[in-house]
C-alpha positions in Angstrom: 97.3 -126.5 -71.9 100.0 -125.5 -74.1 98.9 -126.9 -77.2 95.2 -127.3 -78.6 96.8 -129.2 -81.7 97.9 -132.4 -80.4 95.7 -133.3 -77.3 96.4 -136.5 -75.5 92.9 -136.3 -73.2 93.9 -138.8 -70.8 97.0 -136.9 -69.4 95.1 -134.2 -68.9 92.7 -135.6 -67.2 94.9 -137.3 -64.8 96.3 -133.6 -64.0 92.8 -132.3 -62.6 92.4 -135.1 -60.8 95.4 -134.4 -59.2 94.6 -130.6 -59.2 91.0 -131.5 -57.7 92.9 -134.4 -55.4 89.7 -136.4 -56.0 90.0 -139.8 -54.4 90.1 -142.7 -56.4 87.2 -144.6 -54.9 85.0 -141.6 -55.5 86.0 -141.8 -59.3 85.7 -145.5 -59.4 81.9 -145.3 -58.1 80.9 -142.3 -60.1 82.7 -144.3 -63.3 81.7 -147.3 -62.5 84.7 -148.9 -63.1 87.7 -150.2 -61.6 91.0 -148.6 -60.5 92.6 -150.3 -63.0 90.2 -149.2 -66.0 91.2 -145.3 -64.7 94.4 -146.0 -65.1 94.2 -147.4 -68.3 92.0 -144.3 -69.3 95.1 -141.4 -68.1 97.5 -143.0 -71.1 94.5 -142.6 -73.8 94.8 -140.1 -76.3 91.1 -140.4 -77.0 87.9 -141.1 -74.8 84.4 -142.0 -75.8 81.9 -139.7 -75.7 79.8 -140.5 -72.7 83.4 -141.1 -70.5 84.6 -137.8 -71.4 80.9 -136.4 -70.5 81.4 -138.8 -66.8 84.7 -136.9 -66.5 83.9 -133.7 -66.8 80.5 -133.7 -64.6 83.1 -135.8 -61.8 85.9 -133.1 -62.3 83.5 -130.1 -62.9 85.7 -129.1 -66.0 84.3 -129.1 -69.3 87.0 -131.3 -71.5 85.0 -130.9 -74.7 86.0 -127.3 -75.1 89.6 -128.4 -75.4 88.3 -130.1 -78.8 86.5 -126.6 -79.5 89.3 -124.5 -79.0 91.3 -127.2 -81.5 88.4 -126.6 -84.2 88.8 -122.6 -83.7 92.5 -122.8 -84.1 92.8 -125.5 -86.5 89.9 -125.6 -88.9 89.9 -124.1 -92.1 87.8 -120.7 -92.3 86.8 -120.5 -95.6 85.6 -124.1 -96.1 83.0 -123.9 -93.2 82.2 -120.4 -94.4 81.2 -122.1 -98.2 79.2 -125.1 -96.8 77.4 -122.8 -93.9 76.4 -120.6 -97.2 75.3 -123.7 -99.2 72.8 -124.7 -96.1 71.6 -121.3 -95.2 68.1 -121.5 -96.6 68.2 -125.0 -95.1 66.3 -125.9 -91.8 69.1 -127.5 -90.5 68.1 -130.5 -88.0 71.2 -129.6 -85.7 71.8 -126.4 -83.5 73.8 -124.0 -85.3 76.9 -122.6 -83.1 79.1 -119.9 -83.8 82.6 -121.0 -84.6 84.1 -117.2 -83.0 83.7 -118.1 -79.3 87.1 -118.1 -78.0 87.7 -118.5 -74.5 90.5 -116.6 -72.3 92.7 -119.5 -72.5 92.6 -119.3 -76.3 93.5 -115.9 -75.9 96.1 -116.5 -73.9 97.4 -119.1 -75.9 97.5 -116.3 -78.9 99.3 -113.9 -77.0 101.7 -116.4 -75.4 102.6 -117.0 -79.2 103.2 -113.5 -80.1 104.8 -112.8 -77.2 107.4 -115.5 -77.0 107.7 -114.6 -80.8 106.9 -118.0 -81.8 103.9 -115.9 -84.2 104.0 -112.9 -85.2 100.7 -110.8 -85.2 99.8 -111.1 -89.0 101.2 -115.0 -88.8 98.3 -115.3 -86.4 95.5 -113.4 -88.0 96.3 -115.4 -91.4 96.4 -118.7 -89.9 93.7 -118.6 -87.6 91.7 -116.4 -88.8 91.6 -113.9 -86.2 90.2 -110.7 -87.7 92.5 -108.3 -86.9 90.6 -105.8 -84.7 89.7 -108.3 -82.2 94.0 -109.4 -82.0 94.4 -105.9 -81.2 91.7 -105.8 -78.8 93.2 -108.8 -77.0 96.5 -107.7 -77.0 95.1 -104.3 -75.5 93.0 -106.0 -72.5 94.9 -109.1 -72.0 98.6 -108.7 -72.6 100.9 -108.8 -69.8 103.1 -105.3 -69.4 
């Protein structure tokens, strides 16, 4: 996954079922729809829910952390920071997650950037709010020499 910004679902579904080389009877049966419905489903850019949730039990691949890796990247730091202060003496109904969990292809993804010279390091600890210890730390353990 090259990009977390614009994800077109369907496509990438369609390439781990043809990673997992899953027949399409199996997938029609554990859908429960037709060949033609799956079809349909590879050129969505968005699923529901409950398909996604179908896909990634049949595919064993957890799609929804795509959409996590998107809000890491992507979401604005300092407004969640403000409205998670504002609820903090709340008894919030939901589970509270932490937004920091990044995932070794996020990491990768960073220092792909940095390395092709697409980012530089500060470019990345500004924009997606990277502290800069744990950049360094990646680029220590992960890069590529």
């Amino acid at each position: 996954m090259d990009n977390f910004k614009n994800i077109h679902i369907g496509s990438l579904i369609r390439q781990k079922v043809e990673e997992s080389e899953i027949e399409m009877d199996r997938m029609c049966n554990f859908l429960k729809c037709s060949e033609m419905e799956v079809e349909k489903m590879y050129n969505e850019m968005d699923l529901p829910t409950n398909t996604l949730l179908l896909w990634s039990k049949l595919l064993e691949y957890d799609f929804f952390r795509i959409y996590t890796q998107h809000l890491i990247l992507y979401s604005p730091p300092s407004l969640l920071y403000s409205k998670e202060q504002k609820f903090e003496n709340q008894n919030p109904l939901l589970p509270k997650f932490r937004k920091n969990i990044y995932t070794i292809e996020l990491i990768d993804f960073i220092l792909e950037m940095i390395q092709t010279g697409e980012k530089t390091k500060s470019q990345v600890i500004n924009e997606y709010g990277i502290p800069k210890t744990t950049l360094f730390k990646w680029i220590q353990k992960y890069s590529k020499s």
